[in-house]
C-alpha positions in Angstrom: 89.6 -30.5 95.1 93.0 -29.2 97.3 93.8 -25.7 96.2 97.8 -25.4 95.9 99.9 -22.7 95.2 103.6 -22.8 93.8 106.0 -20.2 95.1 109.7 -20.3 94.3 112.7 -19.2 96.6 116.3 -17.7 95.5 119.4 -18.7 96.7 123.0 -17.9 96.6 124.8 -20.9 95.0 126.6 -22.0 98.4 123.4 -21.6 100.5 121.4 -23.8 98.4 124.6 -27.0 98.5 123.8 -26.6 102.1 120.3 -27.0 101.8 120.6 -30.0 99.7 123.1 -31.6 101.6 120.7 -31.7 104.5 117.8 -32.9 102.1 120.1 -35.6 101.0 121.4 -36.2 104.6 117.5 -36.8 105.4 116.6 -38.6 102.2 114.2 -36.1 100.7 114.3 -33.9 97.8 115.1 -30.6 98.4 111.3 -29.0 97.8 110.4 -31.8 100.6 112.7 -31.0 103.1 112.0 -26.8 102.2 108.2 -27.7 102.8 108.5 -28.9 106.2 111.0 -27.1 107.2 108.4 -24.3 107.1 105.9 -26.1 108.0 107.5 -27.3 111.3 108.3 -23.6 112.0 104.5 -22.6 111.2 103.6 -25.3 113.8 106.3 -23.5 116.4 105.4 -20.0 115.9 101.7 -21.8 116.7 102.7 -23.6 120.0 105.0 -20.3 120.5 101.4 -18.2 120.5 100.0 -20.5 122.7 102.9 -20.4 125.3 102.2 -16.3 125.3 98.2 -16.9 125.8 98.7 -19.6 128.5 101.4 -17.4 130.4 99.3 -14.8 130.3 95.9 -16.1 131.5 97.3 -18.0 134.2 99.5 -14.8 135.8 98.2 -12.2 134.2 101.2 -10.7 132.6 102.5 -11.0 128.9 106.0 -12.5 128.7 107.8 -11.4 125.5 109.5 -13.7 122.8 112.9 -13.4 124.1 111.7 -13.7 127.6 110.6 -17.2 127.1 113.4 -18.6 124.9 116.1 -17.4 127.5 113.7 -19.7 129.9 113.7 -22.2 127.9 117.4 -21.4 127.4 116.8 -21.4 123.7 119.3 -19.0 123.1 
């Protein structure tokens, strides 16, 4: 059997309108859209780990966070 945990979050009354006017612009419920939201970023801060291996097998040299995302010009 899947092992799940429940966690709950706190907003500010205006922060969460904005988060459920995006759920709602998507079509999910709000707990949806807050699931994969942080899922997706899990999955980025993954491929972002992987970036920083890669880089530095192939020329030897670690390239920090904001080194990448200002060549990727993701800032």
């Amino acid at each position: 059997m899947l092992k799940m945990t429940v966690t709950s979050l706190r907003f500010k009354d205006d922060q969460y309108r904005e988060v459920k006017a995006l759920a709602d612009f998507y079509g999910e419920s709000v707990t949806t859209f807050m699931r994969q939201t942080i899922l997706e970023r899990l999955e980025d801060e993954a491929d972002y780990q992987d970036a920083v291996s890669n880089l530095g097998d192939r020329h030897d040299a670690v390239v920090s966070r904001e080194e990448i995302r200002h060549r990727l010009a993701l800032e």
